[in-house]
Backbone as numpy.savetxt, mean C-alpha at the origin, in Angstrom:
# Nx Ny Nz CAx CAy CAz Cx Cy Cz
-1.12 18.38 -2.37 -1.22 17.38 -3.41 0.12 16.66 -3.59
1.25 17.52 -3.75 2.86 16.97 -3.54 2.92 15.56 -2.43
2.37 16.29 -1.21 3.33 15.18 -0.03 1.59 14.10 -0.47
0.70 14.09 -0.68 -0.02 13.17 -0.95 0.89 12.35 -2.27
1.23 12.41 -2.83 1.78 11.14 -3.75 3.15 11.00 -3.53
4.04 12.11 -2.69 5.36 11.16 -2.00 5.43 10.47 -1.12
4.03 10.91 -0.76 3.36 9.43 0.47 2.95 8.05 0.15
2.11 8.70 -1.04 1.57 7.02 -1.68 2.76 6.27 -2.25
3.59 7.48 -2.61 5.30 6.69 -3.05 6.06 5.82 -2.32
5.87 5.94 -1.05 7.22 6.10 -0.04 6.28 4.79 0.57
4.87 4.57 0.43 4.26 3.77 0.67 4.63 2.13 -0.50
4.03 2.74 -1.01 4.23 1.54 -2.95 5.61 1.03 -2.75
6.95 2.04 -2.39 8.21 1.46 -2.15 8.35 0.32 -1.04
8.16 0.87 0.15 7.84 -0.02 1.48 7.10 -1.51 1.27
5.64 -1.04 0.51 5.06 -2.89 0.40 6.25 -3.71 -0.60
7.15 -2.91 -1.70 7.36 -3.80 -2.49 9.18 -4.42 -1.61
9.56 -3.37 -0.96 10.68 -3.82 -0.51 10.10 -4.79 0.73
9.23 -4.79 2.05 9.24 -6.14 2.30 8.59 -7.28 2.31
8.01 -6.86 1.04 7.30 -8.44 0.36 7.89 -8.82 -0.91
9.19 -9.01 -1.25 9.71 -9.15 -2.29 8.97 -10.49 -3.35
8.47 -11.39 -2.29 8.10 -12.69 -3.26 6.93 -12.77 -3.41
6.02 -11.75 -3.42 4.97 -11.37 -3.82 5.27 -11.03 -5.11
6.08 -9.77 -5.49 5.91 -9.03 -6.42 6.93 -9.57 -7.57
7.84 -11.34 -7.09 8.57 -11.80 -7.93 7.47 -12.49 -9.01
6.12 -13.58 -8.36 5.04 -13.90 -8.93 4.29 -13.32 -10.35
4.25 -12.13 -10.37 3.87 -11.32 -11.36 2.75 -10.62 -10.90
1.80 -10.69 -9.40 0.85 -10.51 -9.50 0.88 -8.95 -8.78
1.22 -8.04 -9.22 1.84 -7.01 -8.79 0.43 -5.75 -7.93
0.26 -5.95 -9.20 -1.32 -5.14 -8.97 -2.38 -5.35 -7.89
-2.84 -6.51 -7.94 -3.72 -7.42 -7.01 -3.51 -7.01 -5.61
-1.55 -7.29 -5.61 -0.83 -7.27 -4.31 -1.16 -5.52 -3.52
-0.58 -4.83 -4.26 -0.81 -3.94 -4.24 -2.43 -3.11 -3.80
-2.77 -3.29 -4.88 -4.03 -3.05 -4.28 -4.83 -3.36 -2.99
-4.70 -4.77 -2.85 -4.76 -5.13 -1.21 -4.57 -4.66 -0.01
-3.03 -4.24 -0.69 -2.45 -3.31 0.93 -2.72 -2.07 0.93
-3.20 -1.58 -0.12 -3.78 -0.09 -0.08 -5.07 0.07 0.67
-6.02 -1.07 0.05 -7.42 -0.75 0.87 -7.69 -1.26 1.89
-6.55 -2.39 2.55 -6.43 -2.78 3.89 -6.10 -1.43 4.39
-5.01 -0.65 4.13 -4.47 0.35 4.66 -5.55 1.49 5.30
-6.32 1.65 3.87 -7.26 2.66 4.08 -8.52 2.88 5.04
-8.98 0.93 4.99 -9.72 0.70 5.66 -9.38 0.58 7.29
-8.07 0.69 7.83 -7.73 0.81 9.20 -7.77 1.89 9.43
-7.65 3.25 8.36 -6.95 4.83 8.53 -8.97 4.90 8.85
-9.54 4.71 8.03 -11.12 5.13 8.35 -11.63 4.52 9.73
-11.70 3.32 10.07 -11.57 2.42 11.48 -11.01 3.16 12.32
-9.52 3.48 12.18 -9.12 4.16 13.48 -10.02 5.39 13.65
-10.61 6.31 12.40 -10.88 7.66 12.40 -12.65 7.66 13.35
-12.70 6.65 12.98 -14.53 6.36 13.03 -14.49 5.76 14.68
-13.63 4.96 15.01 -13.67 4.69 16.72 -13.34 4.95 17.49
């Protein structure tokens, strides 16, 4: 359960450091969220083909 959320951490850090002018906008969440279920949806894709 630990390395599952120093992952999602180490993740959340990474989108915001190199998309900085995303997250200057305000739309933080949206952004975010995006790259999570893009993310997820490649981790299931790769798993499934």
């Amino acid at each position: 359960m630990g390395l599952g959320i120093g992952g999602g951490a180490m993740i959340y850090i990474t989108v915001k450091e190199v998309f900085p002018e995303v997250y200057a906008e305000g739309s933080q969440m949206v952004s975010t969220l995006g790259f999570l279920l893009g993310f997820l949806l490649m981790l299931f894709l790769d798993t499934t083909l």
